[in-house]
N, C-alpha and C positions, 0 to 999 in steps of 0.2 A: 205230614205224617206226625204223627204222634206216640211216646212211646211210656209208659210207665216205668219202670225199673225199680228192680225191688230186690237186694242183696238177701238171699234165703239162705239158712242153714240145710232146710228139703224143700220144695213143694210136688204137687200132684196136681194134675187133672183127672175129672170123672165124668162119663157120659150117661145118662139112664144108670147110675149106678157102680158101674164100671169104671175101673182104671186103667189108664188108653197112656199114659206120660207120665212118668216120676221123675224125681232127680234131686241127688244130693245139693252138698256145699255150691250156691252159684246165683246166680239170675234168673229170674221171674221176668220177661217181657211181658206186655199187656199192649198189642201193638193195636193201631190206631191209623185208616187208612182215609186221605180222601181223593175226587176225583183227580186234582193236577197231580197228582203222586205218580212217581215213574220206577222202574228198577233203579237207577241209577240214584239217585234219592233214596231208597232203598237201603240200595249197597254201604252209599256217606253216610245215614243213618246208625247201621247195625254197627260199620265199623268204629264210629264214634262210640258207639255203647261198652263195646267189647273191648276196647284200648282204653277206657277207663280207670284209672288208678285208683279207686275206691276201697278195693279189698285190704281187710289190715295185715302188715306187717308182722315179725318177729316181737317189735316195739312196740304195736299197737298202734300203729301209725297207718292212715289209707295212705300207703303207698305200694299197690302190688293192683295188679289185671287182673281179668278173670284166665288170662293163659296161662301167668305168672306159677300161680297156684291149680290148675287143672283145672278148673270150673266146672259146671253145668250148667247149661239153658235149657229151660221151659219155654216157648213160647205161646201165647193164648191170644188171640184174637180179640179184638175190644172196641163194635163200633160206638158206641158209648161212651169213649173219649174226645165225638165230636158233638156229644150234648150242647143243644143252645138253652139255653136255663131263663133267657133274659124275657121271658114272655108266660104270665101264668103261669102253673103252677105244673104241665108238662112238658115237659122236655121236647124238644125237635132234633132231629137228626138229620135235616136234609143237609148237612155240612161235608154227612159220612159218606165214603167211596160208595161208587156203587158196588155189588154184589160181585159181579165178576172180575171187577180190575181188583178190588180188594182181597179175593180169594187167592189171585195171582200175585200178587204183591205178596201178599203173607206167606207160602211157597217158596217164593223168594229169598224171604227174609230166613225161614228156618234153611234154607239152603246154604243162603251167606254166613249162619251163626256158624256151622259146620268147619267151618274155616277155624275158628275158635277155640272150639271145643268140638273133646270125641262123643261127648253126650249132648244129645238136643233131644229133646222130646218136645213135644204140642199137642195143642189140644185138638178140636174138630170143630172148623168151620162153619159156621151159621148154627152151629148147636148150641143145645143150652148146655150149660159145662157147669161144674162145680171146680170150684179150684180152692184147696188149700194149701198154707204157705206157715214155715215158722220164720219171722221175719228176721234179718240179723240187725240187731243195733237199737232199734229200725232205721233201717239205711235205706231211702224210696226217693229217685226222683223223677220227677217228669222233663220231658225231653220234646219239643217242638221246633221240626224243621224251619217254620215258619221264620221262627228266631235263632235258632241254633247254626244254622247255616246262611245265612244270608249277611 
């Protein structure tokens, strides 16, 4: 799994136009599924995002969660965090979940943020989405199971 993370002062999603998810001060997920990906994984994933100490302080210091301070998650779907780049000049994706574990998975994931936060919003699966964000800091990092957990 793979996760972007992106400390937003708002962001949105839009579908055809439409706005389906907003949300204040908080997190931007960009999540990233692939086939050995389970709940459970999942779960150590989101939690590790969400107990993050990044947000700033009083001081100006990251030292506070996104609980700390009430947060909000967006979550958005992103199989294009398992781009292979290393061949010509298109991209391959056979790296990304399939369709249905990773629809399931991502469910999940905005289920687990819940725990978190009283706002989650998301985007819509397999859609083309628009998402804007105002970034804070910019504070962005990316997050691989691969490495992260093991």
């Amino acid at each position: 799994m793979r996760i972007v993370l992106q400390v937003v002062k708002h962001a949105d999603v839009k579908v055809d136009g439409e706005e389906i998810g907003s949300i204040g001060r908080g997190f931007l997920i960009l999540l990233g599924v692939e086939d050995t990906d389970t709940e459970e994984l999942t779960d150590r994933m989101i939690d590790k995002v969400c107990k993050l100490r990044i947000l700033s302080d009083e001081n100006d210091k990251t030292n506070l969660s996104l609980a700390d301070v009430g947060g909000e998650i967006l979550v958005v779907s992103q199989f294009t965090l398992y781009a292979d780049c290393r061949k010509g000049h298109r991209p391959g994706f056979t790296h990304a979940g399939k369709p249905d574990l990773a629809e399931r998975l991502y469910e999940h994931a905005i289920e687990r943020c819940r725990m978190y936060s009283d706002k989650v919003a998301h985007g819509k699966f397999g859609e083309h989405m628009e998402v804007s964000l105002l970034n804070d800091g910019p504070f962005t990092l990316m997050l691989d199971s691969d490495t992260l957990l093991k």
